[in-house]
KELOVO-764461 format. One line per field, with one value per residue (C-alpha): x, y, z; residue number from 1; residue in three letters. Coordinates in steps of 0.05 Angstrom, whole numbers, plus 5000, padded with zeros to 4 digits. Example, Ala and Ser with C-alpha at 12.3 -4.5 7.8 and 13.67 -1.06 7.14 Angstrom:
2
x [5246|5273] .
y [4910|4979] .
z [5156|5143] .
nr [1|2] .
rest [ALA|SER] .
This chain:
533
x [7656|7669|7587|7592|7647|7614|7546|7587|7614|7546|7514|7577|7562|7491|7494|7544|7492|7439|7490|7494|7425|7396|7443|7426|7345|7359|7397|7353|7287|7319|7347|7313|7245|7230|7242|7206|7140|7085|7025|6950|6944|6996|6967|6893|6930|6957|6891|6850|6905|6908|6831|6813|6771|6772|6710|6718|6793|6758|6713|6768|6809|6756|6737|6778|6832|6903|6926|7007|7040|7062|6987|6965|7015|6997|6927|6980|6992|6945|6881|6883|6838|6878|6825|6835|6757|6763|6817|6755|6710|6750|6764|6694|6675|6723|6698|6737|6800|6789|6827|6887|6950|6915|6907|6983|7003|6962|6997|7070|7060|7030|7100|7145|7109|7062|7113|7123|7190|7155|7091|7134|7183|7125|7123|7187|7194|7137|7175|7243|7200|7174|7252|7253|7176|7195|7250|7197|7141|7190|7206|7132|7126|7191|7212|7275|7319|7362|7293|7283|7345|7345|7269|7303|7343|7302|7251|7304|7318|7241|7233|7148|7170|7222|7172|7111|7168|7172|7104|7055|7001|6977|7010|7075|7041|6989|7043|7079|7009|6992|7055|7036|6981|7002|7058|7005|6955|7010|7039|6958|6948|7020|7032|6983|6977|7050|7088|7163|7208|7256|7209|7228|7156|7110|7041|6977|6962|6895|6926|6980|6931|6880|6944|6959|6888|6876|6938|6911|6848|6880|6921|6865|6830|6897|6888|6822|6830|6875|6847|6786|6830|6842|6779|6824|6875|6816|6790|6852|6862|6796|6804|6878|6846|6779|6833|6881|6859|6819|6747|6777|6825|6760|6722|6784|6783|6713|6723|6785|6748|6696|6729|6766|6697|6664|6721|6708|6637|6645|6677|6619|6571|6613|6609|6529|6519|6563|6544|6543|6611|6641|6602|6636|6703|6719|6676|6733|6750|6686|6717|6740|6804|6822|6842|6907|6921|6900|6945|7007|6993|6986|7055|7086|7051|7085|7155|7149|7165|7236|7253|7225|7257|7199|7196|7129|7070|7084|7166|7185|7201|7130|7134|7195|7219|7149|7143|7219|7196|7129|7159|7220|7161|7118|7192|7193|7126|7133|7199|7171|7106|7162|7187|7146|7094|7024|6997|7055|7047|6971|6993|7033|6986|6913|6954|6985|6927|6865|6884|6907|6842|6796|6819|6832|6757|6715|6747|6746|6673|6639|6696|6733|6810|6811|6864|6914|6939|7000|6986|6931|6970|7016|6990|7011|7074|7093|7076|7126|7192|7167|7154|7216|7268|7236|7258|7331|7340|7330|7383|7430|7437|7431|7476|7487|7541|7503|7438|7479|7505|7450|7418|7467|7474|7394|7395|7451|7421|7349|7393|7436|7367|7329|7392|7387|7316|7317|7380|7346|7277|7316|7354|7290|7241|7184|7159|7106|7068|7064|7009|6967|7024|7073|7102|7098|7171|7185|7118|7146|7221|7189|7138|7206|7241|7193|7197|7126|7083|7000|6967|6902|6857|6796|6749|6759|6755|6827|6849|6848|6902|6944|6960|6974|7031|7047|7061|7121|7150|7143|7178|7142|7111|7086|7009|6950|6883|6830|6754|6693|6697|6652|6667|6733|6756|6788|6862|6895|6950|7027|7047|7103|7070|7002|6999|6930|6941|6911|6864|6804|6783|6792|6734|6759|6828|6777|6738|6804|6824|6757|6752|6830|6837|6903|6933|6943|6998|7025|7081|7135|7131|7073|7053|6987|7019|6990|7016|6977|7012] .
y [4162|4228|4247|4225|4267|4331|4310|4308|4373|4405|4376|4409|4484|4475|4452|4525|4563|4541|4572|4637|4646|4637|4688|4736|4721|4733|4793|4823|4808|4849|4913|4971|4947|5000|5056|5034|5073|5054|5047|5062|4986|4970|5031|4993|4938|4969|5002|4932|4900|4951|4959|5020|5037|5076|5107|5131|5156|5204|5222|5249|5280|5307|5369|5426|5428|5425|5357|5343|5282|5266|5261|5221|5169|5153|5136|5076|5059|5021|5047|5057|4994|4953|4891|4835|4842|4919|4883|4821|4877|4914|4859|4826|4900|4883|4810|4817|4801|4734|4743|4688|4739|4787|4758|4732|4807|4827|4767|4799|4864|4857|4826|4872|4931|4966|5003|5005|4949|4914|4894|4890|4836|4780|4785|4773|4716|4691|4708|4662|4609|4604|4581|4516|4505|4504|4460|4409|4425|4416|4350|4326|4340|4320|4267|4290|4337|4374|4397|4423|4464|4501|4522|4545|4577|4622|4626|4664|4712|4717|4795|4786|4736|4797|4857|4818|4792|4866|4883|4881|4843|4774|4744|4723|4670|4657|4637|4592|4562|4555|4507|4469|4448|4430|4386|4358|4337|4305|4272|4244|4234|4189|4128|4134|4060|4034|4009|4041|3982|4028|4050|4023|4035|4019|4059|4019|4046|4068|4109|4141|4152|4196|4231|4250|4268|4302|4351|4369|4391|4425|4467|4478|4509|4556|4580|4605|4643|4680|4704|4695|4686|4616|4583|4581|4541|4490|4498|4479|4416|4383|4388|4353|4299|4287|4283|4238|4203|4141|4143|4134|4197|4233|4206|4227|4297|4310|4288|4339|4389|4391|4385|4452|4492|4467|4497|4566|4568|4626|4670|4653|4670|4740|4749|4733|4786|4842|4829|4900|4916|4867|4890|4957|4940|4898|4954|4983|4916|4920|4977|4965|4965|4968|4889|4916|4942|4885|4840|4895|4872|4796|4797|4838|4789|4729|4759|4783|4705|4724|4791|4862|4925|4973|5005|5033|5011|5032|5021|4972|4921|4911|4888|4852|4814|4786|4741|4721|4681|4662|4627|4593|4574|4543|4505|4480|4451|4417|4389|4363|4331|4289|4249|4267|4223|4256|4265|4308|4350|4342|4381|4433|4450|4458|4492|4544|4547|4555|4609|4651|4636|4655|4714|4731|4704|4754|4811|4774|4765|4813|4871|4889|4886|4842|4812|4872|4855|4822|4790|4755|4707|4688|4608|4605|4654|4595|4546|4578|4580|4492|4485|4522|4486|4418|4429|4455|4406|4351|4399|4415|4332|4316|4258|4303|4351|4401|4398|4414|4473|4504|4488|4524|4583|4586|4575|4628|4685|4679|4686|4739|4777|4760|4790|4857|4866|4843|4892|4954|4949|4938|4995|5035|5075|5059|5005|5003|4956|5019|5036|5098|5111|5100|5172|5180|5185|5238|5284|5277|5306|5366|5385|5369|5425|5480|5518|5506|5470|5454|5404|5401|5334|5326|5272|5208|5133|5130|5193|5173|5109|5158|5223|5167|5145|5213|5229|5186|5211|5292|5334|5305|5377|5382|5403|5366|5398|5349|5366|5334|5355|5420|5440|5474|5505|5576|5566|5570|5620|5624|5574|5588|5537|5498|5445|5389|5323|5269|5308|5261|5314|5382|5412|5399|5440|5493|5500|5516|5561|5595|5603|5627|5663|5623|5594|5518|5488|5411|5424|5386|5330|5289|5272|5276|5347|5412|5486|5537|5599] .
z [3702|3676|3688|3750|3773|3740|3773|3848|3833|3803|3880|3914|3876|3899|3966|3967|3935|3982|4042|3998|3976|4042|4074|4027|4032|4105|4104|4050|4085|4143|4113|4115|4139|4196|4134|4085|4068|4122|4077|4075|4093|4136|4179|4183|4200|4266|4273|4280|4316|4366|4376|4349|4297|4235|4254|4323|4296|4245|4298|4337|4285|4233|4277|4247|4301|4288|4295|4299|4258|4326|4350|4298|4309|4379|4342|4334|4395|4452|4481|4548|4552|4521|4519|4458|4462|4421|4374|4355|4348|4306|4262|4261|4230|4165|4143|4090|4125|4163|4234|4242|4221|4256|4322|4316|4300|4364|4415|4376|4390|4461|4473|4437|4440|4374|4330|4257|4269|4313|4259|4205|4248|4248|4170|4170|4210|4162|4108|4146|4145|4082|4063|4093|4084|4006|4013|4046|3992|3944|3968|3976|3903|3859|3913|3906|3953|3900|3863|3934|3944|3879|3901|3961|3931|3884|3936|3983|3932|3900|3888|3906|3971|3986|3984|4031|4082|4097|4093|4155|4119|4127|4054|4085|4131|4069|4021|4077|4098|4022|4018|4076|4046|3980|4023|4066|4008|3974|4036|4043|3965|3956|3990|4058|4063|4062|4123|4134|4132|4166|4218|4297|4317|4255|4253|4227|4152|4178|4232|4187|4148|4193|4221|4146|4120|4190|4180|4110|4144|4196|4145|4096|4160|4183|4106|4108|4167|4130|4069|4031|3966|3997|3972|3894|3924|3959|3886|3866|3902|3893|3819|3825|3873|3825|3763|3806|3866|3869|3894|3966|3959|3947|4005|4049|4011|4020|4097|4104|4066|4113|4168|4143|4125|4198|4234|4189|4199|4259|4204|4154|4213|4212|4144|4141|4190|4150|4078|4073|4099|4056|3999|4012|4027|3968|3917|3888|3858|3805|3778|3704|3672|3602|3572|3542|3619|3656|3602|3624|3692|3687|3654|3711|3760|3727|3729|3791|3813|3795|3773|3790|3775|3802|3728|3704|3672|3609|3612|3559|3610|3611|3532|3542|3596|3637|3555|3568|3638|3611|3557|3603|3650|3582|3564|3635|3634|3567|3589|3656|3617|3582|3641|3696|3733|3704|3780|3795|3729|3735|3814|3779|3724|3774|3829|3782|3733|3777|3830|3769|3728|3788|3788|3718|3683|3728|3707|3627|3631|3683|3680|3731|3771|3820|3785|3779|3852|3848|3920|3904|3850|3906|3892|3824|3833|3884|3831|3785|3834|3843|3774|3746|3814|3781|3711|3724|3765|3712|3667|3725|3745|3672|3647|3580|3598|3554|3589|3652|3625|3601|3678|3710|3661|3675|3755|3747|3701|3748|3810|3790|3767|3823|3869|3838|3834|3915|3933|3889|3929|3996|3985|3973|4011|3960|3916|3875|3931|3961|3917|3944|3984|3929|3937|4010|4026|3967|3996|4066|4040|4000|4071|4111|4071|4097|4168|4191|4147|4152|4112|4093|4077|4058|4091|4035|4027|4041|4070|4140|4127|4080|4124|4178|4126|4110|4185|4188|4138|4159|4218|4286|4295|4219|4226|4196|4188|4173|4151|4110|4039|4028|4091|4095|4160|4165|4150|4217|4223|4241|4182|4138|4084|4067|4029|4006|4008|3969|3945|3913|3855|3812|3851|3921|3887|3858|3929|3966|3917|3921|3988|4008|3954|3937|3874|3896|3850|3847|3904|3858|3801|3786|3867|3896|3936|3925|3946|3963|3947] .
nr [1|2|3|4|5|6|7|8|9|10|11|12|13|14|15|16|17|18|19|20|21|22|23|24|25|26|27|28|29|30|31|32|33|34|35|36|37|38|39|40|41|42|43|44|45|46|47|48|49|50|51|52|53|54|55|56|57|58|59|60|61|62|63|64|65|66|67|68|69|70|71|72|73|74|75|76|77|78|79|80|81|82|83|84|85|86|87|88|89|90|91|92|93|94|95|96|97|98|99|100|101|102|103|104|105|106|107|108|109|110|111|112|113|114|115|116|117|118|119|120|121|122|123|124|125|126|127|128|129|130|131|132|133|134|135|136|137|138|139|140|141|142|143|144|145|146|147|148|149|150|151|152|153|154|155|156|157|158|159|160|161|162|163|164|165|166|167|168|169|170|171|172|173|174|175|176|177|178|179|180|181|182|183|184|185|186|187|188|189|190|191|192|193|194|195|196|197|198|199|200|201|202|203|204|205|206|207|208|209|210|211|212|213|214|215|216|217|218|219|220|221|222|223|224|225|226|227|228|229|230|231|232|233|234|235|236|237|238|239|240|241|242|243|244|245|246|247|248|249|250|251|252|253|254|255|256|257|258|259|260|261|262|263|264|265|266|267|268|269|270|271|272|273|274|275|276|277|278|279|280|281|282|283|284|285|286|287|288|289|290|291|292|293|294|295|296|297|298|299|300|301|302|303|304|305|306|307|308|309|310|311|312|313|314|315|316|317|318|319|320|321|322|323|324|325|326|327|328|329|330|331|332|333|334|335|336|337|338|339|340|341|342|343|344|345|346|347|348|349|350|351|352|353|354|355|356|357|358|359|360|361|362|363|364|365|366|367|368|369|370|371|372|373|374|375|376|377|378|379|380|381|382|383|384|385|386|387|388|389|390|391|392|393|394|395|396|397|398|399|400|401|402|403|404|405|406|407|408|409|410|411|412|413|414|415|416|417|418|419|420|421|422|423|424|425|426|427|428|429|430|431|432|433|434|435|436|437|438|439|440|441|442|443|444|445|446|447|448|449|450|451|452|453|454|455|456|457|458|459|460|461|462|463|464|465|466|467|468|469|470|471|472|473|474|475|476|477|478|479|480|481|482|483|484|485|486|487|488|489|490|491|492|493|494|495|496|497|498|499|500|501|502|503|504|505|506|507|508|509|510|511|512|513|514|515|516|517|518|519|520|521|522|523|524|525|526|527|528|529|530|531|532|533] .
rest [UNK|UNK|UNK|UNK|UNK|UNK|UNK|UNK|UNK|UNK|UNK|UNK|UNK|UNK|UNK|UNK|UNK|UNK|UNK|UNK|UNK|UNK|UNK|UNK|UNK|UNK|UNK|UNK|UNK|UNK|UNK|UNK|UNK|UNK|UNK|UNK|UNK|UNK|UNK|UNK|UNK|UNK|UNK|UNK|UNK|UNK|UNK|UNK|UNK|UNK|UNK|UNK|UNK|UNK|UNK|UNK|UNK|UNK|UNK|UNK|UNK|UNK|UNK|UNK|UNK|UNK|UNK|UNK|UNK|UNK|UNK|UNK|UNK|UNK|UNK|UNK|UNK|UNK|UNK|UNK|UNK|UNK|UNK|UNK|UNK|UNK|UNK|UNK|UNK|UNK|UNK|UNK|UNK|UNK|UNK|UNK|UNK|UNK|UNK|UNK|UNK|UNK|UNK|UNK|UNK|UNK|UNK|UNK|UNK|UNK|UNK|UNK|UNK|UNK|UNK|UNK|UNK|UNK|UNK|UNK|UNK|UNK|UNK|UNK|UNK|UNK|UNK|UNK|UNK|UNK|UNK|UNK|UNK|UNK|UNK|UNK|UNK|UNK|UNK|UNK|UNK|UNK|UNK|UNK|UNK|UNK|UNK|UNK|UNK|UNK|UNK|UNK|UNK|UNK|UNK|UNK|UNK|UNK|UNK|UNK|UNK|UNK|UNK|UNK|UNK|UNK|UNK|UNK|UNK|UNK|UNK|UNK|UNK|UNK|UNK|UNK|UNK|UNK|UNK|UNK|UNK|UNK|UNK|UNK|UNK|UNK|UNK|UNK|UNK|UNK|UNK|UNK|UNK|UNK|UNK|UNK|UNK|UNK|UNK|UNK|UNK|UNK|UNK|UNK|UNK|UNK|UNK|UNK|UNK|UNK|UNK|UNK|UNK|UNK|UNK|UNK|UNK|UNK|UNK|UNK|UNK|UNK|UNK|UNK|UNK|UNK|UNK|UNK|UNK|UNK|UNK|UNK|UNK|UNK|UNK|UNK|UNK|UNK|UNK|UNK|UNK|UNK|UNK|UNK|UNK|UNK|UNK|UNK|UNK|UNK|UNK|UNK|UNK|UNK|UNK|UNK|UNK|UNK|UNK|UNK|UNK|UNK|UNK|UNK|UNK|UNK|UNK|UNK|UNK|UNK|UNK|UNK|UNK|UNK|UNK|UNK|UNK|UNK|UNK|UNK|UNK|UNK|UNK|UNK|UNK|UNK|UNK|UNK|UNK|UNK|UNK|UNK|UNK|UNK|UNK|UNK|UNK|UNK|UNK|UNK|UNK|UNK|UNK|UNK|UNK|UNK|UNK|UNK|UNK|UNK|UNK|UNK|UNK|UNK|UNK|UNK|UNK|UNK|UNK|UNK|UNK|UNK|UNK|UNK|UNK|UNK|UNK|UNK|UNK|UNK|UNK|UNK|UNK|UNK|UNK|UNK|UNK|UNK|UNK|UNK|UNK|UNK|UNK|UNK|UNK|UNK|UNK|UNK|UNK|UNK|UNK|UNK|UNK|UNK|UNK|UNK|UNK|UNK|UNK|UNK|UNK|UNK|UNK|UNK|UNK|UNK|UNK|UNK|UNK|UNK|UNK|UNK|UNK|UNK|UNK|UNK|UNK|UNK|UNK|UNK|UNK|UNK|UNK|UNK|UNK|UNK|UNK|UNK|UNK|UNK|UNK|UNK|UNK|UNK|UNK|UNK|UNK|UNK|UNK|UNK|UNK|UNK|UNK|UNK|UNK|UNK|UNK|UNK|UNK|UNK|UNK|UNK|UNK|UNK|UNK|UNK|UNK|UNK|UNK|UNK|UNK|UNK|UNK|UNK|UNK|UNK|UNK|UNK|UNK|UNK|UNK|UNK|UNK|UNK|UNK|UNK|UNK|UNK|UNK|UNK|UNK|UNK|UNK|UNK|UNK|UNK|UNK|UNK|UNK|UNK|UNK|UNK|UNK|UNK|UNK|UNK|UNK|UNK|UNK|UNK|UNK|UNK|UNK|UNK|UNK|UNK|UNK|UNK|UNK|UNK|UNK|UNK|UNK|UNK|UNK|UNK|UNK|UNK|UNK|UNK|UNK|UNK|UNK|UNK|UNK|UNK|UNK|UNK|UNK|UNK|UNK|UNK|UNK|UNK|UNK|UNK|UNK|UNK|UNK|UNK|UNK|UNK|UNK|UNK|UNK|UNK|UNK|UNK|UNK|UNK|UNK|UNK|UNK|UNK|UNK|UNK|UNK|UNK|UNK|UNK|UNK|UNK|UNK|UNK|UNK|UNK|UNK|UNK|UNK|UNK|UNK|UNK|UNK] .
């Protein structure tokens, strides 16, 4: 009797913290998002959507001329034309980067209008909806609501779901089509031939399921179309159906599957006809990366599902707290293998396993760091919120008053962490998602603090996206010089201060030097910002 009670009252607290938790997911994905650093990416994003090119842009700009932050920023805005035929070409150019988020981005914007709020707000929206799209997936996989909520209500606060609600990039609708699918595979893989004795209009099992199998494949499609990455989670899936399903639930896979690939066969055609491109684009991610590095990194990945303080590399939060969730996550799963179904463990442990091993064994056995991108674990960082909402919940509803202590102190301790590491990188200009542009807002103060400042940058892999960056964060009128490397223009005159920008090496420092005849200096701290003086 007296369980019982406790157990009401534990269901009250929750059904509270689910208010709370969503409230503050809300207002968090919301604050400060037009004024947080634009970055290198985010600007190619608007580029593509828009219609333009990187190409023609440097075309216009690299010509010695003095080009005003305010100039380059309309490079953000609409071409006269304004056709969605320049925004396929644009995109067909970057196979990399199948076109479904940015198609959506271009219908947004040609409503509200191309600013940096306005591609930002369709993240966000993403980022709304992956809250009750958890609660669902959640559902599908512990068949049981109150598993559900307390997914809910981690996902809401999730530092990694935080940062990519804010970030004009296509992950927020990946991780909320990624749970779609796992709901809809389960939905197909679990009971697809019973009749609903509750059901006023009763579907024949054949038709329910179709409708069931046929959703899958529709979802499995939506996913590909919006990143390549998407193939681990298919991966994924057909290793959970060959372990679990029946013969039949592989015939109905293998039907949905292709279903899924005939409907992305246009995008394969574009990515046949721009090996090249692709080859190019995705380069930098053959580059290798010391083990002990990439190790520093998968740990940071991990906690990342519910805590992020935006420390450094080599801060001893790196060595100390990412083992503290891995080994909570490693008690959860042992926990759950004790009274949980093995289809719904066999689920959990090929949907958090696989994505993260398809990324990590390349780099293990060819060398490389594809995996040091936290947004490309977003499968098996979902995985983690499920897996970890499935085991407090058998503590929190736990007939052992003890177990239900310990859930709570739990639920509460990752909440309370997740809240601060989600109010510090609101409250910030910068994150370390920034990357490149990682110190944009601190350059932009220090050029902001002189009377007429030029900068200088050199022609670069990425120095088109990051001076783009750089110009929101600089006086409208701040100049911008741009030229190929080994080619440096005259310095123009009537400028209080010059400054380089992201320059790409010593000798591109040493050339300026040598040809103004002027000491160039780091402008201030360890930031890609030189002086000349």
């Amino acid at each position: 009797m007296v369980s019982s009670r406790s157990i009401a009252l534990v269901k009250k607290r929750l059904q509270v913290l689910l208010i709370v938790c969503m409230l503050v997911g809300i207002g968090l994905r919301c604050t400060n998002a037009a004024h947080k650093v634009y970055w290198h990416d985010e600007v190619y994003t608007t580029i593509r959507v828009l219609g333009h090119s990187g190409e023609s842009i440097e075309e216009k700009i690299f010509t010695d001329a003095v080009v005003s932050a305010t100039e380059l920023q309309t490079l953000q805005q609409f071409p006269d034309s304004r056709r969605w035929s320049n925004t396929w070409s644009a995109l067909v150019s970057h196979p990399e980067h199948p076109p479904l988020f940015y198609l959506l981005e271009r219908l947004w914007v040609g409503i509200w209008g191309p600013s940096v709020t306005s591609f930002r707000a369709l993240a966000i929206v993403f980022g709304l909806m992956l809250l009750p799209l958890t609660y669902w997936a959640c559902q599908q996989l512990w068949q049981d609501r109150w598993a559900g909520l307390i997914a809910t209500c981690l996902m809401a606060i999730s530092p990694i779901q935080l940062l990519y609600s804010q970030e004009a990039r296509e992950y927020s609708l990946w991780v909320c089509l990624i749970l779609w699918t796992h709901g809809c595979l389960i939905r197909a893989m679990r009971s697809s031939d019973r009749y609903s004795s509750n059901a006023v209009v009763v579907r024949s099992p054949k038709t329910a399921t179709i409708r069931r199998w046929g959703l899958y494949s529709v979802s499995m499609a939506l996913m590909l179309y919006t990143t390549l990455l998407s193939v681990l989670v298919v991966g994924a899936h057909g290793l959970y159906v060959l372990i679990s399903g029946s013969r039949q639930h592989w015939q109905r896979f293998s039907m949905a599957l292709g279903g899924a690939f005939f409907t992305f066969i246009p995008w394969m055609f574009v990515i046949w006809n721009n090996q090249a491109k692709l080859e190019s684009a995705t380069e930098w991610t053959t580059f290798r990366q010391p083990l002990g590095q990439l190790v520093k990194y998968w740990g940071l990945h991990l906690s990342s599902a519910v805590m992020d303080f935006g420390l450094p590399l080599e801060h001893s939060y790196t060595y100390l707290l990412p083992p503290v969730v891995l080994i909570l996550l490693l008690v959860s799963l042992w926990q759950l293998l004790l009274v949980t179904p093995p289809a719904t463990m066999a689920f959990c442990m090929v949907s958090l396993m696989v994505p993260a091993l398809g990324l990590i064994l390349p780099d293990l056995i060819n060398g490389g760091q594809l995996s040091v991108s936290t947004r490309y674990f977003m499968p098996s960082l979902l995985m983690v919120i499920l897996i970890l909402a499935g085991w407090l919940r058998q503590l929190i509803l736990s007939d052992r008053s003890m177990y239900r202590l310990w859930g709570q102190i739990i639920l509460t301790l990752l909440l309370t962490v997740g809240l601060v590491s989600g109010t510090l990188s609101a409250m910030s200009f910068t994150w370390w998602n920034k990357n490149t542009d990682y110190h944009g807002h601190t350059m932009g103060n220090i050029i902001r603090q002189t009377e007429k400042p030029l900068v200088l940058a050199a022609k670069g892999g990425t120095t088109l996206g990051n001076m783009i960056s750089l110009s929101y964060a600089v006086a409208p009128d701040t100049g911008f010089v741009f030229f190929p490397s080994g080619r440096l223009p005259e310095l123009p005159t009537g400028y209080s201060d010059y400054f380089v920008a992201y320059a790409n090496s010593q000798e591109l420092l040493d050339e300026i030097a040598s040809k103004t005849g002027r000491t160039v200096v780091l402008a201030d701290g360890d930031y890609p910002l030189w002086r000349l003086d």
